[in-house]
C-alpha positions in Angstrom: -6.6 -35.3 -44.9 -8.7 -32.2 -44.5 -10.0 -30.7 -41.4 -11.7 -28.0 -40.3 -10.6 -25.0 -38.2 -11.8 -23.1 -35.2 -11.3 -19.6 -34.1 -11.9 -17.5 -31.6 -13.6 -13.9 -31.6 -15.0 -13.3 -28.5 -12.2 -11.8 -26.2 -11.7 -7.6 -26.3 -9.3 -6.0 -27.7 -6.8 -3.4 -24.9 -8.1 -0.6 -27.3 -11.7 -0.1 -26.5 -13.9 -2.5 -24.1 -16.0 -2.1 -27.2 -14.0 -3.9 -30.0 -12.6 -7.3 -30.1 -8.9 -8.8 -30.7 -10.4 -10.4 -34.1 -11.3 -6.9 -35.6 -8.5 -6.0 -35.4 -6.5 -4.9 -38.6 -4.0 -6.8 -40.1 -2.6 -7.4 -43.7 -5.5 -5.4 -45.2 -8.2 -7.4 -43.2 -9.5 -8.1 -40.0 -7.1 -10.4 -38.1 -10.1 -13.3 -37.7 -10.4 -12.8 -42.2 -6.1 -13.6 -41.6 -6.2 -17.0 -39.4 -9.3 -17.8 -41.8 -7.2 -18.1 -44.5 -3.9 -19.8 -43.2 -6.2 -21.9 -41.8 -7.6 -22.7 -45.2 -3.9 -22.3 -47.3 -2.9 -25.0 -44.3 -5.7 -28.0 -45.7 -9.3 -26.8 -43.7 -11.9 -27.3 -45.4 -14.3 -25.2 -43.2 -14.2 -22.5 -40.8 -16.1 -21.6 -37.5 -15.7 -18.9 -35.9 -17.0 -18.4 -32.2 -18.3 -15.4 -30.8 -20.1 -14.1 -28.1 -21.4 -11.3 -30.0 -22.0 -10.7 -33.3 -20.3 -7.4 -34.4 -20.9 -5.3 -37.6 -17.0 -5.7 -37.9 -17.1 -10.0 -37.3 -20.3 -10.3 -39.5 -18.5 -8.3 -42.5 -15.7 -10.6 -42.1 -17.8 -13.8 -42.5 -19.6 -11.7 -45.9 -16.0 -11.2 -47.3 -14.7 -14.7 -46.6 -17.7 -16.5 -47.9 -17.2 -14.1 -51.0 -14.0 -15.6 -51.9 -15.3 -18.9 -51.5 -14.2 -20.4 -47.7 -17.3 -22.3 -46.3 -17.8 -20.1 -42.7 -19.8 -20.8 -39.9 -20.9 -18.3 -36.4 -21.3 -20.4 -33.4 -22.6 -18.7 -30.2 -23.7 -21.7 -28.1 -23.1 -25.3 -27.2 -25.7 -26.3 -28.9 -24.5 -25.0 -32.5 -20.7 -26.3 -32.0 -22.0 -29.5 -31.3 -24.4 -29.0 -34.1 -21.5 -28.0 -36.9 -18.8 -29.3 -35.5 -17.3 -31.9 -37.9 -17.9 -35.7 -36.6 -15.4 -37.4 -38.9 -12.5 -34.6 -39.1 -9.8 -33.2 -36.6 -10.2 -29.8 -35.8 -7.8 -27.2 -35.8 -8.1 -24.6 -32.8 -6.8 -21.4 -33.0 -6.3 -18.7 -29.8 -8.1 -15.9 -29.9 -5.5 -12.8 -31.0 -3.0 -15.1 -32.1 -1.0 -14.4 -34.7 1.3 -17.4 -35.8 3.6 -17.7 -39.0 2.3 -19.9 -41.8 5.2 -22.5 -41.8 3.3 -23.4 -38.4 -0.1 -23.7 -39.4 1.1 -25.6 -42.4 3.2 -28.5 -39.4 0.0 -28.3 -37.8 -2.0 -28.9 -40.7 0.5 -32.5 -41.8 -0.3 -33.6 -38.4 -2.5 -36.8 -37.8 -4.4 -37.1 -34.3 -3.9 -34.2 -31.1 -0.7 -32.2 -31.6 0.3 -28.5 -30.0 2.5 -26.3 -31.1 4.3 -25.2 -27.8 6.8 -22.6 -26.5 9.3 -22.9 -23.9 8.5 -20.7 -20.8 10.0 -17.2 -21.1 10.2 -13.5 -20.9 9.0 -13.5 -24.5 6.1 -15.4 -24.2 4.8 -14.6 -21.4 1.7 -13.6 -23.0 0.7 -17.0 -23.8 -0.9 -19.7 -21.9 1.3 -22.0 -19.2 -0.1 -25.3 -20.0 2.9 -26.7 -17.4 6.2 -25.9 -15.2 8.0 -25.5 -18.7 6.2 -24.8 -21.6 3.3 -22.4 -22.9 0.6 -22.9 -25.5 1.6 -20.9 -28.6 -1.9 -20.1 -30.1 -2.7 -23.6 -32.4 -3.9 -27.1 -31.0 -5.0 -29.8 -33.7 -7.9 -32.2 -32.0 -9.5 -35.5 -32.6 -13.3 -35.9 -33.1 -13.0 -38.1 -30.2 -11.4 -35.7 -27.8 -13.3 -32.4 -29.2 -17.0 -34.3 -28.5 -15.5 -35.8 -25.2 -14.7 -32.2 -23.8 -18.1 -30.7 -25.3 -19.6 -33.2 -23.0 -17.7 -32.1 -20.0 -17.6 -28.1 -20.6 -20.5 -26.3 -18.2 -19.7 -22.9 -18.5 -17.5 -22.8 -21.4 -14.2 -21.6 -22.3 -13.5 -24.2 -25.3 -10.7 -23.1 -25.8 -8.4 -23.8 -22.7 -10.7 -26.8 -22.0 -9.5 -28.5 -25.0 -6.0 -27.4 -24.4 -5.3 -28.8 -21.6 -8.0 -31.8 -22.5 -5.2 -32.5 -25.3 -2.1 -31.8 -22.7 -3.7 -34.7 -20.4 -4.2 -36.9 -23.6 -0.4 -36.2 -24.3 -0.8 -34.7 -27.8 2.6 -34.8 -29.5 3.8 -31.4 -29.4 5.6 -28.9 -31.6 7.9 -26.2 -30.1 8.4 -22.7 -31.6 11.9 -21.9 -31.6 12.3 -18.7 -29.4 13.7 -16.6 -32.4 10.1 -16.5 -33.6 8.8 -15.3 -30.6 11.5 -12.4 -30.4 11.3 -11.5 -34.2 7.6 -11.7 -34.3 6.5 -15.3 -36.3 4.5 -15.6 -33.2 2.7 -13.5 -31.2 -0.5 -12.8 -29.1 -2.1 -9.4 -30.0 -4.6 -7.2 -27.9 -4.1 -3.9 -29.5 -3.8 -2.3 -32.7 -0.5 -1.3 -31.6 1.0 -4.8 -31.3 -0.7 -5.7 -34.6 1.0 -3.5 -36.7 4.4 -4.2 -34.7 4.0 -8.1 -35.7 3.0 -7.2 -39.3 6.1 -6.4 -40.1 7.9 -9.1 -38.7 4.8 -11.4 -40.5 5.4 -9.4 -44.1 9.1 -9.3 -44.2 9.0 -13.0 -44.1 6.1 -13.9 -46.7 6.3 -15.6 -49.9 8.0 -14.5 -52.4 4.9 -14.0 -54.9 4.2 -15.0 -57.9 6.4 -12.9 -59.9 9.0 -15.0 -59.2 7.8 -17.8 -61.2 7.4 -15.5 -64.5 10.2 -14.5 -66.8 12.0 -11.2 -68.1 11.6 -8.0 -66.4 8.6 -8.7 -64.1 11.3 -11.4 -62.5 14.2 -9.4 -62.1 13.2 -5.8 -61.3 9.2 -5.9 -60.7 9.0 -8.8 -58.7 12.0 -7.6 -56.1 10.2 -3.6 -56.1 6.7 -4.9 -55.3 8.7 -7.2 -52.5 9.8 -4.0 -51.1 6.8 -1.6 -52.2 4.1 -4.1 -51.1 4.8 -4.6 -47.0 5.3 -0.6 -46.8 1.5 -0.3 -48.3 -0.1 -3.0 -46.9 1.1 -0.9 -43.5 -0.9 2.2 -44.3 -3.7 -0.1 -45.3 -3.7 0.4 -48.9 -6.0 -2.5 -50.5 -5.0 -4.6 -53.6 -8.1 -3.4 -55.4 -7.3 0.3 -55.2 -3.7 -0.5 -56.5 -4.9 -2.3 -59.3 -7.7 0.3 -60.4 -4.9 2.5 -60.2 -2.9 0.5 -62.6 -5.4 0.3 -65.2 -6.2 4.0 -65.1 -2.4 4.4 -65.6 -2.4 2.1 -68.3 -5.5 4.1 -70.1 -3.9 7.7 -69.6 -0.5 6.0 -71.0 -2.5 6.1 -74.2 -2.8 9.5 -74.8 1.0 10.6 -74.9 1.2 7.5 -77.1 -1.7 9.5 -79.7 0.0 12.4 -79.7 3.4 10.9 -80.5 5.0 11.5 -77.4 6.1 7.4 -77.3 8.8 8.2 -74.8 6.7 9.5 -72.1 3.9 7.0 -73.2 5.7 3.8 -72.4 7.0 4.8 -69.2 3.9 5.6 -67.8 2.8 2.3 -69.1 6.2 0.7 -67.6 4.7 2.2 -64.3 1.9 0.8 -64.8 2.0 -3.0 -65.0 4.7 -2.4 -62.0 1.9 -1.1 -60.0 -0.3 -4.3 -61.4 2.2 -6.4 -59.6 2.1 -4.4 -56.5 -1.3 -5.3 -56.5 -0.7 -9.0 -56.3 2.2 -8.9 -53.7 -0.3 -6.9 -51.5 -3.1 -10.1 -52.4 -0.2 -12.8 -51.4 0.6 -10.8 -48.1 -3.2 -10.8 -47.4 -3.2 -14.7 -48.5 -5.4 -14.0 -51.0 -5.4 -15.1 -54.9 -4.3 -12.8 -56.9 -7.0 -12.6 -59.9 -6.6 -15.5 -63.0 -9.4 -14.3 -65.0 -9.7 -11.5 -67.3 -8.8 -8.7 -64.5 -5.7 -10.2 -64.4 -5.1 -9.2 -67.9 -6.3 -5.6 -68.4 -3.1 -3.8 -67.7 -0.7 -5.9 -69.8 -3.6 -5.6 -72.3 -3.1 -1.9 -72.4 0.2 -1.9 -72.7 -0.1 -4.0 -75.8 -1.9 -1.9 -77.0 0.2 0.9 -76.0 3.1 -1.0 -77.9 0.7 -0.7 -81.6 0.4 2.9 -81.1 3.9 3.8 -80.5 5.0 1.6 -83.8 4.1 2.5 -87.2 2.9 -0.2 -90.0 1.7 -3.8 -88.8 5.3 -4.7 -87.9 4.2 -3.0 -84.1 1.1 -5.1 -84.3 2.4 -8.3 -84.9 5.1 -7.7 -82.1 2.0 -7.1 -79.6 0.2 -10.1 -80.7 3.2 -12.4 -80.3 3.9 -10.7 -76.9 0.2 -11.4 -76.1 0.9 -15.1 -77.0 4.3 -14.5 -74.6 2.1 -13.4 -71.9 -0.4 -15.8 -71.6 2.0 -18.7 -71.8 3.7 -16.8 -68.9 1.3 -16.1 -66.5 -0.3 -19.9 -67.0 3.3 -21.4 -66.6 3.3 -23.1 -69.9 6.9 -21.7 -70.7 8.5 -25.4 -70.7 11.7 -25.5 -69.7 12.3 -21.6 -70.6 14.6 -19.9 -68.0 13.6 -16.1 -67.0 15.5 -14.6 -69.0 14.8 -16.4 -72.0 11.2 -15.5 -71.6 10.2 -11.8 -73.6 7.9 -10.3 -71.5 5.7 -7.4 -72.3 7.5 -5.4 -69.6 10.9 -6.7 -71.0 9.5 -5.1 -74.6 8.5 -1.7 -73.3 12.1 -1.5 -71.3 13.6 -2.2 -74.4 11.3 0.5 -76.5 11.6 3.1 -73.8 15.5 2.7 -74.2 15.0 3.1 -77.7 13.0 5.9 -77.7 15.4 7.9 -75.3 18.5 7.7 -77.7 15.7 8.2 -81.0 16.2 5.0 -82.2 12.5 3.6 -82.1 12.4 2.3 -85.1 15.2 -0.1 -84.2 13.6 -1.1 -81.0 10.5 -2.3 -82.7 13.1 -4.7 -84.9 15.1 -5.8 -81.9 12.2 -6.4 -80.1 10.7 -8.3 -82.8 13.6 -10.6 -83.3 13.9 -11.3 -79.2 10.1 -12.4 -79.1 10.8 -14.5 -81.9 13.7 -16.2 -80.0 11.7 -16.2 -77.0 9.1 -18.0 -78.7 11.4 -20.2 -80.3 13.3 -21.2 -77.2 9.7 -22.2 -75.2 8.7 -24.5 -78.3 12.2 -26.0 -78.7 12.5 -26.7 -74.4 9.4 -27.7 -74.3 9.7 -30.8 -76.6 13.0 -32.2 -75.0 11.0 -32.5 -72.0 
């Protein structure tokens, strides 16, 4: 069952009387763009957002979010929260500088009816709440329609979101408690400067997903996928976007080619090696910022290039039919139609420049190209044959 999700934005940050706790940066975004989007990985359907007032930084936020697609909403008033607020839906409330780990959003999110994720009372959370004599409210509270439109009722001059807190505390929501090594390592935490954000970042990043590379085969599973894991967090620290990494990619890729022309393949492929490493760099920073990587044709560009790299280091068609079937490789790759292939068994067009750039090093090209050929064969081979005993 969907729901929808509210957050706050109206509190200031310790920084400047002048900027609020939900512009603040985090994971290449403003923290309010973060909680939108583990709100929305979590099951929401919708977003509001409430403010007091309407920043350049909050209002940019809302453009970006409703550019990747996530239905947003400003409410300033009453009047529009009782006007947008979802009358057949819970709602999931989110505290204002909160910065919780997405296992927690997710529990939250598989909950039916009120439910809080709590902590127990403690040095370490201190910063949070006291909802009783033993427990603290650790930034997420799912609501019923019932109880949300009941406390709207109620609220004169409005703080909605400790009214409904401790609305749902009376109601005795079922609660979920954060186990205190979250608190101390970071999972969980309540920000008010830019300080503290980057200090929870770390802890947030070091614990992500894994990314997508480690659903793909040959070399972008074993050696790309672990770098960008380590590359990515350090970037997304500096505030290095995923965009600019992947520009930088493809303008890698396209400068590869002219070594390539003037039969320098060695020097060639390795730039173009460097290349689609930085194109997966580019989508670790996108999963640490919950954000899609690209599908469509972006997503292709660099590999693209080094296909094409691949025709001019060869000679004859032989080095064009090995980047065609590598094309084919790559495509059933990145849309997981592989079957029952395991990593390994899956030829890559990384896994093919490896193997020419070692070839070319010990001047033994032309027997890469062969080698190469006859591995992208089996690879194919072994996708078609795994595929139909499943």
């Amino acid at each position: 069952m969907t729901f929808a999700a509210i957050l706050s934005a109206s509190r200031v940050s310790g920084d400047s009387p002048s900027s609020l706790r939900a512009s603040l940066h985090f994971a290449g975004q403003t923290l309010i763009e973060y909680q939108a989007r583990q709100a929305i990985r979590a099951g929401a359907d919708r977003i509001l957002i409430l403010v007091s007032v309407i920043t350049p930084a909050i209002s940019q936020a809302v453009d970006r979010l409703s550019a990747d697609g996530i239905p947003v909403a400003l409410v300033r008033d009453m009047v529009t929260m009782v006007r947008d607020a979802p009358r057949d839906t819970d709602v999931l409330l989110v505290a204002d500088g909160a910065i919780v780990a997405q296992p927690h959003f997710d529990a939250l999110g598989g909950q039916h009816g009120n439910a809080l994720l709590v902590t127990d009372d403690s040095r370490a959370s201190a910063p949070f709440e006291r909802i009783d004599a033993g427990q603290r409210w650790a930034g997420l509270v799912r609501i019923s329609p019932a109880l949300l439109f009941g406390t709207l009722d109620m609220i004169g001059d409005w703080d909605l979101a400790l009214t409904l807190v401790r609305a749902a505390v009376q109601g005795g929501a079922d609660r979920i408690t954060v186990p205190q090594d979250d608190l101390m390592e970071g999972r969980v935490a309540l920000v008010d400067s830019q300080e503290q954000a980057d200090l929870v970042a770390q802890a947030v990043m070091s614990t992500g997903a894994r990314g997508i590379s480690a659903n793909r085969g040959g070399i972008e599973h074993y050696l790309f996928g672990p770098a960008a894991r380590i590359i990515g967090p350090a970037l997304m620290r500096t505030q290095v976007p995923a965009t600019q990494m992947r520009i930088a990619s493809i303008a890698l890729g396209a400068i590869a080619l002219v070594p390539l022309e003037l039969a320098w393949p060695a020097a060639g492929l390795c730039l173009l090696l460097l290349a689609l490493l930085l194109a997966e760099v580019a989508d670790r920073l996108d999963e640490l910022a919950l954000r899609l990587p690209p599908q469509g044709a972006v997503a292709f560009v660099t590999p693209a290039l080094a296909l094409i790299g691949i025709m001019l280091a060869g000679t004859g068609v032989a080095a064009a039919y090995l980047a065609l079937l590598l094309g084919i490789l790559m495509v059933a790759d990145r849309w997981r139609q592989t079957g029952g292939a395991r990593s390994w068994m899956i030829f890559t067009p990384g896994t093919g420049l490896f193997l020419l750039v070692a070839a070319a090093l010990v001047g033994a090209l032309p027997l890469g190209f062969d080698l190469a050929m006859l591995c992208a064969i089996a690879s194919a081979g072994a996708i078609i044959l795994l595929r139909r005993e499943r």
